[in-house]
DRENDO-1510 file (C-alpha; in Angstrom, 1 decimal, always signed):
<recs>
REC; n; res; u; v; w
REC; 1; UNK; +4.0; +28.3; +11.9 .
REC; 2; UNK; +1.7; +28.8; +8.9 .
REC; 3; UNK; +2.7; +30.0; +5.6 .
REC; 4; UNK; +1.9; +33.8; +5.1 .
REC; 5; UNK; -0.4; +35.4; +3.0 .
REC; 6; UNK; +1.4; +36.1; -0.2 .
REC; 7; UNK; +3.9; +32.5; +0.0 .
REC; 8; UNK; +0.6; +30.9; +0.2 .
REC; 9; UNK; -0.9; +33.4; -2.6 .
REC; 10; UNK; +2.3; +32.4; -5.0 .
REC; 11; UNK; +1.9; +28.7; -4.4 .
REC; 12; UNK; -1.7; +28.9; -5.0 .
REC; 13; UNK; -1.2; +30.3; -8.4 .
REC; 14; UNK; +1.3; +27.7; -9.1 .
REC; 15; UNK; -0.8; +24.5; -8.1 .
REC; 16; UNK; -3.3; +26.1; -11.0 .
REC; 17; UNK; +0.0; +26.9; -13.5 .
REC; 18; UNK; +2.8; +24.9; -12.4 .
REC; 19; UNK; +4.9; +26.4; -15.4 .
REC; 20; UNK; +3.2; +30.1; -15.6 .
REC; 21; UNK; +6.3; +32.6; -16.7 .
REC; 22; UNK; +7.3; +35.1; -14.1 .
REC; 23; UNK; +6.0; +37.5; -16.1 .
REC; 24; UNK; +2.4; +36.5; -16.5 .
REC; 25; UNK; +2.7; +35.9; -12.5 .
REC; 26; UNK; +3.4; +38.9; -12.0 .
REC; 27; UNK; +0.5; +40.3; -14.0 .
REC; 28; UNK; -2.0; +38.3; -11.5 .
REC; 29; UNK; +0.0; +39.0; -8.2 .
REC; 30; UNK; +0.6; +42.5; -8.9 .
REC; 31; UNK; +4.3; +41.9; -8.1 .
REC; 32; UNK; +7.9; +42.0; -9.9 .
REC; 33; UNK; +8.6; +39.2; -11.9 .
REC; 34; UNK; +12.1; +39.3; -10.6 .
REC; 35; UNK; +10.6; +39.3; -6.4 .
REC; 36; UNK; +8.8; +36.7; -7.5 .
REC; 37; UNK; +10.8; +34.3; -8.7 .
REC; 38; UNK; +13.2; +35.1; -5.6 .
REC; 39; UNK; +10.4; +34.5; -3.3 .
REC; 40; UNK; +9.8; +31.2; -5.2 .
REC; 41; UNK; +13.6; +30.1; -4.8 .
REC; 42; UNK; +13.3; +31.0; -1.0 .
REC; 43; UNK; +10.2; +28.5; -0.3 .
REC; 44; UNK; +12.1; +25.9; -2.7 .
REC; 45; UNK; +15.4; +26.2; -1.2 .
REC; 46; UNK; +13.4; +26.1; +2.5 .
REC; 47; UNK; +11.6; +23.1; +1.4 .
REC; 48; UNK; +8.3; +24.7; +1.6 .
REC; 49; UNK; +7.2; +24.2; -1.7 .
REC; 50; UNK; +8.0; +22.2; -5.0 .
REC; 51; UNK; +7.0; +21.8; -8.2 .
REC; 52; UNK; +7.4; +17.7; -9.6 .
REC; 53; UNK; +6.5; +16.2; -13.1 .
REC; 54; UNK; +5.2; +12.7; -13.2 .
REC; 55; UNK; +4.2; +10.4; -15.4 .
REC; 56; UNK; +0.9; +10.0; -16.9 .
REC; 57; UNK; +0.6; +7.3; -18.8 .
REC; 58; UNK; -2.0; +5.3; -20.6 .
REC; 59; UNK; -5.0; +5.3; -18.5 .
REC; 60; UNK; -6.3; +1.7; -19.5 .
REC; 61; UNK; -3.0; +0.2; -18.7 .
REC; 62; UNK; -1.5; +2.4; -15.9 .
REC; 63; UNK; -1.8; +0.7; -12.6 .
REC; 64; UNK; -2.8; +2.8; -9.5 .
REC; 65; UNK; -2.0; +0.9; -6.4 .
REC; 66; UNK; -2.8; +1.2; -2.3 .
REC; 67; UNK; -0.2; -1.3; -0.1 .
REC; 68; UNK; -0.6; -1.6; +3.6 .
REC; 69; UNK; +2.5; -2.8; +5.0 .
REC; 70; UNK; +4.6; -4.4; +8.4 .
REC; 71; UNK; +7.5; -4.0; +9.4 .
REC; 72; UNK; +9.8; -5.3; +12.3 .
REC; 73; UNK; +9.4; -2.5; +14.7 .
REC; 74; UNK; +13.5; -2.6; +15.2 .
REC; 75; UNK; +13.7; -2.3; +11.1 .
REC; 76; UNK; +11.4; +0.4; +10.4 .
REC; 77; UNK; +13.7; +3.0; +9.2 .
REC; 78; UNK; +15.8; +0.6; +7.0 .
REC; 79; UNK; +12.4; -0.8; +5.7 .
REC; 80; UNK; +11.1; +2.9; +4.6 .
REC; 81; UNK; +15.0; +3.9; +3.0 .
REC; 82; UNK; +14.5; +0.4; +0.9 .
REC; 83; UNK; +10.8; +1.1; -0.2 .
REC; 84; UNK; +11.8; +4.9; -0.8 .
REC; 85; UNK; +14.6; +3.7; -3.2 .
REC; 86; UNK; +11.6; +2.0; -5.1 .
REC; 87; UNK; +10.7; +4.5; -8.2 .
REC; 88; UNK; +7.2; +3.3; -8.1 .
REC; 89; UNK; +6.3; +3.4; -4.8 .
REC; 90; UNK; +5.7; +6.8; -5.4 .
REC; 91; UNK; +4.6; +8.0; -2.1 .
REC; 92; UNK; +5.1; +6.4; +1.9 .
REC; 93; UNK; +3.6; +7.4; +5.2 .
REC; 94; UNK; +2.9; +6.1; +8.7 .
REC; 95; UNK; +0.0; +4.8; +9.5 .
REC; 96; UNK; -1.8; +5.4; +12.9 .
REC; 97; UNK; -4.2; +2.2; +12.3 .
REC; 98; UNK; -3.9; -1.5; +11.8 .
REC; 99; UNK; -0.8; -1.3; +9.6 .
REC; 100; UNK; +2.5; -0.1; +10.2 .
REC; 101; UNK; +3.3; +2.0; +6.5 .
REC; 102; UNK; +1.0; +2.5; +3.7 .
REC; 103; UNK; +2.2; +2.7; +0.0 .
REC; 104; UNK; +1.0; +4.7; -3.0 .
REC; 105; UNK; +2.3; +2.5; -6.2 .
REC; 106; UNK; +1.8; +3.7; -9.4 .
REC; 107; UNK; +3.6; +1.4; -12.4 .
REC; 108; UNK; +2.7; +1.8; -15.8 .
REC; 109; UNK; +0.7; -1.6; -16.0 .
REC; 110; UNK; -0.5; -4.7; -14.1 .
REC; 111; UNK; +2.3; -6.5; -14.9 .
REC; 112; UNK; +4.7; -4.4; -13.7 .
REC; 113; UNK; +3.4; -4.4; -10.7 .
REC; 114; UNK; +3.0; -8.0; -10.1 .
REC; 115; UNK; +6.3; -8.6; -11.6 .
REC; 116; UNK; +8.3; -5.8; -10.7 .
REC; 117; UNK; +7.4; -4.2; -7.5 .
REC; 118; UNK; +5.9; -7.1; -5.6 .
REC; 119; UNK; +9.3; -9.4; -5.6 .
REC; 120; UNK; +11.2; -6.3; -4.9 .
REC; 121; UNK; +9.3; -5.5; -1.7 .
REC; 122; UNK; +9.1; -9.3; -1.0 .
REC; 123; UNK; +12.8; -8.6; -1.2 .
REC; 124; UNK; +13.4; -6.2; +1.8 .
REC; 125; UNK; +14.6; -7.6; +5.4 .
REC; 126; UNK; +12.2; -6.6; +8.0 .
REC; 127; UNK; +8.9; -6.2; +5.7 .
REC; 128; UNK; +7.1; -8.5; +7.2 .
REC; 129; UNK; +3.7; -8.5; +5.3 .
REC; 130; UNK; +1.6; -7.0; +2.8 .
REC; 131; UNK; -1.7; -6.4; +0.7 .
REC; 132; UNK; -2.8; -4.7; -1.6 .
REC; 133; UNK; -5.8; -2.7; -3.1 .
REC; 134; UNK; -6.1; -1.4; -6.5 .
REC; 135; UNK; -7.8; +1.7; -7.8 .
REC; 136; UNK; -10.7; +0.9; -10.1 .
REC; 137; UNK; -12.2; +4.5; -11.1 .
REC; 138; UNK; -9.8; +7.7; -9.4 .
REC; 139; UNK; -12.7; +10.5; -9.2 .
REC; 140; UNK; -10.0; +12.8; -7.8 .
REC; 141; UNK; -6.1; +13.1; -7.5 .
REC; 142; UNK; -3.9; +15.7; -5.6 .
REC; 143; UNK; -3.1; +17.8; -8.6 .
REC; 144; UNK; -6.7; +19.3; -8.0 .
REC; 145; UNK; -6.2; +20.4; -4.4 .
REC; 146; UNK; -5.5; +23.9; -4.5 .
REC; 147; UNK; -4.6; +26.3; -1.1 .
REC; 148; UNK; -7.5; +28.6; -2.2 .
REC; 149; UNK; -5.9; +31.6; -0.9 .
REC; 150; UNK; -6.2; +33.9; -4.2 .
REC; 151; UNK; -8.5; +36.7; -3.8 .
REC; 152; UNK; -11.4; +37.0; -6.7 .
REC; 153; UNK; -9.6; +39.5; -8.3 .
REC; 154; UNK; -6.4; +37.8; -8.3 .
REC; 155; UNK; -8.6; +34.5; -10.0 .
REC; 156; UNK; -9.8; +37.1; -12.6 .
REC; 157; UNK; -6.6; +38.1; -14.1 .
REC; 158; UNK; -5.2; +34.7; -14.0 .
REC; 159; UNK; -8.2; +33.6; -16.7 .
REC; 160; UNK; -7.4; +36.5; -18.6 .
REC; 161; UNK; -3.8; +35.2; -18.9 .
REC; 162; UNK; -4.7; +31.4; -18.6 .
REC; 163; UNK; -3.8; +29.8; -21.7 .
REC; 164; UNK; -5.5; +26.7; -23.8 .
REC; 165; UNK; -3.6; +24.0; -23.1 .
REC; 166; UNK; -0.9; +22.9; -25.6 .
REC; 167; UNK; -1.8; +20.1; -28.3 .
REC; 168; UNK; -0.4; +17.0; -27.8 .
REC; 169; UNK; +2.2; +15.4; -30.1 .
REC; 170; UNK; +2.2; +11.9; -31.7 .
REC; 171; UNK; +3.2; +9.3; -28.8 .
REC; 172; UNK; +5.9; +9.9; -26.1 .
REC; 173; UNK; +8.6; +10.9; -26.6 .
REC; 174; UNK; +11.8; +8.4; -27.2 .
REC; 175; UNK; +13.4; +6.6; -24.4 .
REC; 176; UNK; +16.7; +8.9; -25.3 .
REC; 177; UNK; +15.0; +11.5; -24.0 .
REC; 178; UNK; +14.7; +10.2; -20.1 .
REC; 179; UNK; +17.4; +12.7; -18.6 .
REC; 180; UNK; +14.5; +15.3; -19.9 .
REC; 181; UNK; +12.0; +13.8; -17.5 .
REC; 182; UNK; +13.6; +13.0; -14.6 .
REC; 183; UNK; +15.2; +16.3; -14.3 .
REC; 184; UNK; +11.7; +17.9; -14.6 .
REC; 185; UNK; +10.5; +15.7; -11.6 .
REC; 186; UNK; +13.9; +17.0; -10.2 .
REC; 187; UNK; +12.6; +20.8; -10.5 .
REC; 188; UNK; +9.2; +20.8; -12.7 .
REC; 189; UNK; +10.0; +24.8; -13.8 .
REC; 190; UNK; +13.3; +23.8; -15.0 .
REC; 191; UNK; +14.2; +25.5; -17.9 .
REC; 192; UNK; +16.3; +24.7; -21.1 .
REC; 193; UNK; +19.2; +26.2; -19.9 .
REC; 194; UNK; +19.3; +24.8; -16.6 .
REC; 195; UNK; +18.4; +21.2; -18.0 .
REC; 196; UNK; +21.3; +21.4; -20.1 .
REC; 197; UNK; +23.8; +22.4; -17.1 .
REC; 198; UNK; +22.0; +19.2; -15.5 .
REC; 199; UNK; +22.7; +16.7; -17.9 .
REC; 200; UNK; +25.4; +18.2; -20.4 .
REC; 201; UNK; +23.4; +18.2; -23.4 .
REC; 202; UNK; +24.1; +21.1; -25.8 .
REC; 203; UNK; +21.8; +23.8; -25.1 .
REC; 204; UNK; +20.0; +23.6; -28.3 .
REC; 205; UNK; +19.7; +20.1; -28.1 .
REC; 206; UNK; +18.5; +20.6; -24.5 .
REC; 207; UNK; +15.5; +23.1; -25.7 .
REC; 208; UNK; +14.4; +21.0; -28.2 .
REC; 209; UNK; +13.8; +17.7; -26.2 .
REC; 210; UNK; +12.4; +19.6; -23.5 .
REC; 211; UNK; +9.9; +21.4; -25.9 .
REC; 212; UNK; +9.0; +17.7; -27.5 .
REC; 213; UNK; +8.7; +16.6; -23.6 .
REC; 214; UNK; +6.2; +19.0; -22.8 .
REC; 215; UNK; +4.1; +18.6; -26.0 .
REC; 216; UNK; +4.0; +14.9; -25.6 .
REC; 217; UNK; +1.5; +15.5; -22.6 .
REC; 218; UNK; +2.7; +12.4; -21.1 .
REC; 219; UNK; +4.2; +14.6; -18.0 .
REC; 220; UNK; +1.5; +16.4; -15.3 .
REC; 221; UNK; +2.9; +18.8; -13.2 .
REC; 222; UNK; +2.5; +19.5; -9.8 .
REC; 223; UNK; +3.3; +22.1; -7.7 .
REC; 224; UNK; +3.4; +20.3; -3.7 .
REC; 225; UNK; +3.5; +22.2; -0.5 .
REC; 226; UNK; +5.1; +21.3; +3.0 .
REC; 227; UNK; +1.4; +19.9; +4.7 .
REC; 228; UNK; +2.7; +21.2; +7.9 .
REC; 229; UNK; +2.9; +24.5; +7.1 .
REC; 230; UNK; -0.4; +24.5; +5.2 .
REC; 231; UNK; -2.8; +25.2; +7.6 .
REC; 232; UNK; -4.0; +21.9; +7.1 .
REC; 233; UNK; -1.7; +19.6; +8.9 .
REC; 234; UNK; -3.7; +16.7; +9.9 .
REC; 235; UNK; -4.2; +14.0; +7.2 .
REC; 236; UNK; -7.2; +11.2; +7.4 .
REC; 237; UNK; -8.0; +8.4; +4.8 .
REC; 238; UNK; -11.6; +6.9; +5.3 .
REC; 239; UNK; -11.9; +3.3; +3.8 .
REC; 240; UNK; -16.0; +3.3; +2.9 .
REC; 241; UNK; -18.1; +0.8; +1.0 .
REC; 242; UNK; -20.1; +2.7; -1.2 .
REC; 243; UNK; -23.3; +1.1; -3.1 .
REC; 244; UNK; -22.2; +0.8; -6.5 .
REC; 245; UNK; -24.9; +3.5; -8.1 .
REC; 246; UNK; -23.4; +5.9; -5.5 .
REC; 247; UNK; -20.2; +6.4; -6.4 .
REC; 248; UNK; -19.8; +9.2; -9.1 .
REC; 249; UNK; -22.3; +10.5; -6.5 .
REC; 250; UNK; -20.2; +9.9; -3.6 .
REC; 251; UNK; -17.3; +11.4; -5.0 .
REC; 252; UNK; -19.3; +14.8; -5.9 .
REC; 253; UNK; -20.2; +15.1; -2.6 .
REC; 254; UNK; -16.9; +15.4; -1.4 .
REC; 255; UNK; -15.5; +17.9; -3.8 .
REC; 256; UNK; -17.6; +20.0; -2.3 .
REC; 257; UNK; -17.0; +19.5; +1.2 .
REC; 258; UNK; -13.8; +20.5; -0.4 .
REC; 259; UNK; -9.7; +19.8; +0.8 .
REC; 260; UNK; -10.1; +16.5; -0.6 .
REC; 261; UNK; -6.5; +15.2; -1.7 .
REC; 262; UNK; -7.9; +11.9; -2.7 .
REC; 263; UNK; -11.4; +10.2; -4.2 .
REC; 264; UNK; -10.7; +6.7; -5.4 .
REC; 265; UNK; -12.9; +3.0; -5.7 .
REC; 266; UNK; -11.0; +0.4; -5.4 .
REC; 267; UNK; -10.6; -3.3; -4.6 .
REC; 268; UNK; -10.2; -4.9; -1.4 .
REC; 269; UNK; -12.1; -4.6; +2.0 .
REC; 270; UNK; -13.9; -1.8; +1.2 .
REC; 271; UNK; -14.7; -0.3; -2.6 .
REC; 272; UNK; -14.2; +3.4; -1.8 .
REC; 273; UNK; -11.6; +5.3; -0.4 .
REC; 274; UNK; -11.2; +9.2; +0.0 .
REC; 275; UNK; -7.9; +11.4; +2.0 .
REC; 276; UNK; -8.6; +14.8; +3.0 .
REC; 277; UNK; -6.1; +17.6; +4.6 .
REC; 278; UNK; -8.1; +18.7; +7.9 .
REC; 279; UNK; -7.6; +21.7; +10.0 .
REC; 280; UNK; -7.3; +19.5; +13.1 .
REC; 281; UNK; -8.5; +15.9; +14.1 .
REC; 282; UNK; -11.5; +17.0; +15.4 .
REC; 283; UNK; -13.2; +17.8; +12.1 .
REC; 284; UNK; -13.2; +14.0; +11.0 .
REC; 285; UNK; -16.9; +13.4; +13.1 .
REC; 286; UNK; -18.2; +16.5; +10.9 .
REC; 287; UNK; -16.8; +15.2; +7.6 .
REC; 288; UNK; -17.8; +11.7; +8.7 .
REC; 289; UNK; -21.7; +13.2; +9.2 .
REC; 290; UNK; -21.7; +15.2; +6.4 .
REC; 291; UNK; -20.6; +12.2; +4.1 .
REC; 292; UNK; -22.9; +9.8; +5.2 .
REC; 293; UNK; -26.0; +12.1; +5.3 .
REC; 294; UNK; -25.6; +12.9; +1.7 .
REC; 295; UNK; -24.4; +9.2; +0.3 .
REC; 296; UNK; -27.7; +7.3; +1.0 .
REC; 297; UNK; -26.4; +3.5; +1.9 .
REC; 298; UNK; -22.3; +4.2; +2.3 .
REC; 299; UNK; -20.8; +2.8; +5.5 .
REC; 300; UNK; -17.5; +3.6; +6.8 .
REC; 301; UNK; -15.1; +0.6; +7.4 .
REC; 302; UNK; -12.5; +2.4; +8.7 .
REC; 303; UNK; -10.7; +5.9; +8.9 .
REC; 304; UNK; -6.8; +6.3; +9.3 .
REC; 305; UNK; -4.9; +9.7; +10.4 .
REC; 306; UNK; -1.5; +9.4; +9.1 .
REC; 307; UNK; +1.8; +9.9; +11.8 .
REC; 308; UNK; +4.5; +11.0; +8.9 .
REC; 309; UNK; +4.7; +11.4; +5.6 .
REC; 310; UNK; +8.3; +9.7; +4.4 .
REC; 311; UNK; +7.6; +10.1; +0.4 .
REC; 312; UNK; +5.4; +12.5; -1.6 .
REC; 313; UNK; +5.6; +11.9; -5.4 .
REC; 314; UNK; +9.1; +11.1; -5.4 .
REC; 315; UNK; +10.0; +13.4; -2.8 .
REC; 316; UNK; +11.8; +12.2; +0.3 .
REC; 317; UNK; +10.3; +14.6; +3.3 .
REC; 318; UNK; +11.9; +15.8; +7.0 .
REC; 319; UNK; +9.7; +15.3; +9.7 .
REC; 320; UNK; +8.3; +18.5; +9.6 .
REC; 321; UNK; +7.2; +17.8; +6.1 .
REC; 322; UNK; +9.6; +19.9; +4.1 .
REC; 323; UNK; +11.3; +18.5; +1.1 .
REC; 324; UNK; +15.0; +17.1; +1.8 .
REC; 325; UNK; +15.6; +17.5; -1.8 .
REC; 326; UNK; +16.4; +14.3; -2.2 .
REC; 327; UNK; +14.0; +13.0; -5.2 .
REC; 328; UNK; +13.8; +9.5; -6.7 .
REC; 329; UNK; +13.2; +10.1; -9.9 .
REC; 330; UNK; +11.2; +7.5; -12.4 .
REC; 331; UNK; +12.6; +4.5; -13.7 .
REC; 332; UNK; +13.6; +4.3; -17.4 .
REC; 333; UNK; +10.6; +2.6; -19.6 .
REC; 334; UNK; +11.8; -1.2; -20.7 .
REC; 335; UNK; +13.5; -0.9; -24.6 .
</recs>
């Protein structure tokens, strides 16, 4: 079962505005601000669709790493509960190649990777090895994949509404505001009101850390959507080497083949790696094709279609994809 037209036309307009007021929606979907906003509860409380905040952080320190992983076959699912409970290892899925799980780990520096994450998943009974590569240059994250299901006209009015993004403030904001933040990657449209029901802050007080959250433009928002239901529902990662003049190149090429979720280079066994959402399994020999006809020298080490997806950005999924609701939400930053 696929998403219909106008759940997929509402989440579309929320990967592009994560936080766009029910009223402005309503001025590009031509619909009620008060059916939409029910509509959107319906595909949240269904698990369909969710909008998450995460950390940006600074980009010379943050550390973006890619950890294949095995597991005693017997231990698996108490192996992917104790990596899920891992704030860092923000995403977790199973892996139809040579390794068992692969981990997305994003820490705000090389240290506290090395020192933080590493012992703790040296730590876990029944993981029985690992490695790791580590993004040097991300051409493209998820936050750009988009559904593409609004109409030209419907694109139209959204840049007539669309406004300039909002200046940023003078550094993050204070540790003492971290009940803010991980309620937003709770529910990323969360409003003042329903942060301070959350945590018990005062209203007022609520408003005005949330407002000094969202100005700090340390948080990017992300509105996710259940990959089963997307029309997309097969997931591949290619592992490539890539000559080193190719890359920016490389990585242009496959915007426009376009459903790319992922366009990294990296360290490891190969220097390159790329995750698209596919229509089925059989388009990977086109992609494949297309790729290395227009990237003059790449060769493809490997390509990987991924079994489950366990964690997306925090978000611990059901089998079919869906959010549980259940969220691990970031780690406080060290005082």
């Amino acid at each position: 079962m696929d998403l219909s037209d106008d759940d997929r036309a509402l989440i579309n307009l929320l990967q592009l505005a994560p936080r766009i007021s029910w009223t402005d929606a309503a001025a590009v979907l031509d619909r009620h601000p008060g059916t939409l906003a029910a509509h959107w509860q319906r595909l949240r409380a269904g698990g369909l669709a969710w909008i998450t905040a995460h950390l940006l952080g600074d980009p010379d320190e943050m550390t973006l790493s890619f950890v294949d992983a095995d597991c005693e076959l017997s231990r698996r699912q108490e192996v992917e509960d104790a990596l899920c409970a891992i704030p860092e290892v923000v995403s977790l899925e199973e892996s139809a190649r040579n390794r068992d799980l692969v981990l997305t780990v994003v820490t705000q520096s090389w240290a506290a990777f090395t020192r933080t994450v590493l012992p703790e998943l040296a730590q876990i009974p029944g993981l029985v090895r690992y490695q790791s590569g580590v993004c040097t240059a991300l051409h493209t994250g998820a936050d750009a994949w988009e559904l593409d299901a609004l109409s030209p006209q419907q694109r139209a009015r959204f840049r007539k509404i669309q406004r300039p993004p909002a200046g940023t403030s003078a550094g993050p904001p204070p540790s003492s505001y971290w009940p803010i933040v991980q309620e937003l990657s709770r529910n990323g449209r969360a409003t003042a009101t329903e942060i301070a029901q959350a945590t018990g802050l005062h209203p007022v007080t609520a408003r005005r850390q949330l407002n000094r959250v969202l100005e700090s433009g340390t948080l990017a928002f992300r509105c996710e959507v259940a990959q089963d239901y997307s029309g997309f529902p097969v997931s591949c990662q290619w592992f490539v080497d890539v000559p080193p003049d190719q890359r920016l190149h490389a990585a242009a090429v496959l915007r426009q083949i376009g459903q790319l979720r992922l366009c990294a280079s990296t360290t490891g066994t190969s220097n390159f790696t790329f995750i698209m959402w596919l229509r089925s399994a059989s388009n990977v020999t086109d992609i494949e094709a297309d790729f290395l006809a227009a990237v003059p020298g790449a060769r493809i080490v490997e390509s990987s279609l991924t079994v489950k997806f366990v964690k997306r950005v925090g978000w611990i999924l059901n089998t079919d994809t869906t959010a549980t609701g259940e969220v691990v939400v970031p780690r406080p930053p060290a005082v």
